[in-house]
Each structure stands twice: as structure tokens, then as C-alpha cells.
N, C-alpha and C positions, 0 to 999 in steps of 0.2 A: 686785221680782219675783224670787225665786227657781224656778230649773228645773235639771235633772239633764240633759247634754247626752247625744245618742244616739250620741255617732260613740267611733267603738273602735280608736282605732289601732293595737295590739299586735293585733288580731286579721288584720291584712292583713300585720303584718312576720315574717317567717321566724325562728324561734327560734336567733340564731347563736351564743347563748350554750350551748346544748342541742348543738350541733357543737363546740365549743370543750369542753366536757361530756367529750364521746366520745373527743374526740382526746387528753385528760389521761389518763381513762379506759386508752386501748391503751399507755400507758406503765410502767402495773404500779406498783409498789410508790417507781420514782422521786422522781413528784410527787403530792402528798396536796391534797385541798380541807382547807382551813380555815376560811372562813366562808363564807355563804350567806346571800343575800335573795332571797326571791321578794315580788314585787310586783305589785298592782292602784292602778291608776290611774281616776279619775272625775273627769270635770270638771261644774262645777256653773257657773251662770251667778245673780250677784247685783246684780242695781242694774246692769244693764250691761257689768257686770265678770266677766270666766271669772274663777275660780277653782278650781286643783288640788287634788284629795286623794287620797295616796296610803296605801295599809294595803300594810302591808311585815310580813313574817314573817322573822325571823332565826336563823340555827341556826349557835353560835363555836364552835367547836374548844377544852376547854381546857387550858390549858399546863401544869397543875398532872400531878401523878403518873398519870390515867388518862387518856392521850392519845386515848380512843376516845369519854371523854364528850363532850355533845354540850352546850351551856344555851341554851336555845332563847327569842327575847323576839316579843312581835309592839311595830308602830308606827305610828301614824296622823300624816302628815306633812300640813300647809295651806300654799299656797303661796298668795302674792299673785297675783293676776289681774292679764288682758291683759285688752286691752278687744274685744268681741267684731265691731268693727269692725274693727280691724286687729291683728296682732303684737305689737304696740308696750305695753308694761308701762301702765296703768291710771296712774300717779301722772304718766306724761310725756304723757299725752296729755288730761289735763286731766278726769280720773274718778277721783274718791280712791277707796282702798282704806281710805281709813275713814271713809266716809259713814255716816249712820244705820243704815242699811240693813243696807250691808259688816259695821258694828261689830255688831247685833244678832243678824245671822247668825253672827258671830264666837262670841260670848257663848251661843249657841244649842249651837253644833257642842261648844262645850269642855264647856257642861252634861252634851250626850247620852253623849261620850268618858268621862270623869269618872265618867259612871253606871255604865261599863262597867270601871271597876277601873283606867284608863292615868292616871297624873301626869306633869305637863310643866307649857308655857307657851309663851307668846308670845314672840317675840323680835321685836326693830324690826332691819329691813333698809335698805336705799337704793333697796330694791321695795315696802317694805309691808312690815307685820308678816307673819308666817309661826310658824305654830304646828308644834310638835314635841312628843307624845305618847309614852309607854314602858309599856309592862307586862310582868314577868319571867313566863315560861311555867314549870311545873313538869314538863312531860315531853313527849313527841311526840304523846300521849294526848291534851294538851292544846294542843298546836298544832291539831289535828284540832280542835277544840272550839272553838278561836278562830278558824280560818278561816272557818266557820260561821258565828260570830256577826259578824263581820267583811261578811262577804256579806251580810248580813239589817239591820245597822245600817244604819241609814236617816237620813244627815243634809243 
């Protein structure tokens, strides 16, 4: 069974990074941002097992001669699941993270990523595999365009 959990934890915690924001911000020309992620989080439930997925937008700084450009990527990260019983990582509590189930939902999510233009893979942990996705954005035009479709992807 797979299901899309309803609970939203960033929408109950106070944005302290957006204060930390402000207070860079009243220092003037001192200290400069150089990079930036924003990120959504989803947790999905597979076979028993939570599983994380986070879409991350990035916007570096780069170093080369126009210090004002910006090169902007977005990222779909999968983390290996807790089991929805307790805390406790899926693989130590006797729930593989790659069950049939786990694996086909795996093989599922990289198809629908894949379709969407990001290349990556899987990498094995001492948690479960965990996927790591990339795509190069061409302008802020098109982060706009990818948060969108990022929100609407449906995995």
C-alpha cells in the first residue's frame, strides 16, 4: 500500500532561517548570501515503511567574473523510511527497505523523475538505498516553472 502522509511539519515551525534572512540582510554590503535551497518535504508511506521525499530548488552564487550571476538547479532527494510504528529506521526494526513493494515504488518514482528531465541514482546506505536526482535550471524564469511542476508531480 502506498499513501501520501497528511501531517506538515514546517507549516507549525517558525521560519528562523527568514530571521537569520533579516539579520544578514541589516549588515549591508559586509556579508553576501551565496547559496540557497528552498525546500518541500513529503512523506509517503510504502509497505509500512515512511518514506521521505524532498524537491529542493537551489540558486549558487558563481565565482567566475560576474559575481551577481545566479545558476539555479532544482533536486528530488528519497530517503529510506522509518517504519510507521516507531522512529526506528525500517531495516533495524525488521521491515526492509527493499521489499517488493519498497523496490517497485523505487523503480516507479525514478521512471516518473526521469520523465521530468533530472538524472541521478541510487546510492546504498547503512539505511537503505536513497535516491539523489539533479536538473540544471536555465534562469529564475525557469525555477518558476519548475516549482510548478514540482508541486503537480505526483509520485
Amino acid at each position: 500500500m502506498i499513501k501520501r502522509s497528511s501531517t506538515n511539519a514546517h507549516a507549525r515551525v517558525p521560519d528562523s532561517l527568514g530571521r537569520l534572512w533579516w539579520f544578514f540582510e541589516a549588515q549591508h554590503d559586509a556579508w553576501r548570501a551565496t547559496n540557497a535551497e528552498i525546500e518541500r518535504r513529503d512523506v509517503y508511506i510504502v509497505d509500512k515503511t515512511r518514506c521521505t521525499i524532498f524537491r529542493k530548488i537551489h540558486a549558487i552564487r558563481t565565482q567566475g567574473p560576474r559575481v551577481d550571476k545566479l545558476d539555479f538547479r532544482a533536486s528530488i532527494t528519497v530517503w529510506p523510511g522509518k517504519t510507521t510504528k516507531s522512529e526506528g529506521l525500517a531495516r533495524f526494526r525488521g521491515i526492509s527497505n527493499d521489499g517488493p513493494t519498497v523496490k517497485a515504488w523505487r523503480r516507479q518514482i525514478e521512471r516518473k523523475i526521469r520523465q521530468q528531465g533530472y538524472r541521478g541514482h541510487w546510492q546504498q546506505t547503512r539505511w537503505g538505498p536513497f535516491g539523489v536526482f539533479w536538473k540544471t535550471l536555465k534562469d529564475a524564469r525557469a525555477v518558476l516553472a519548475e516549482v510548478k511542476l514540482l508541486d503537480n508531480l505526483r509520485l
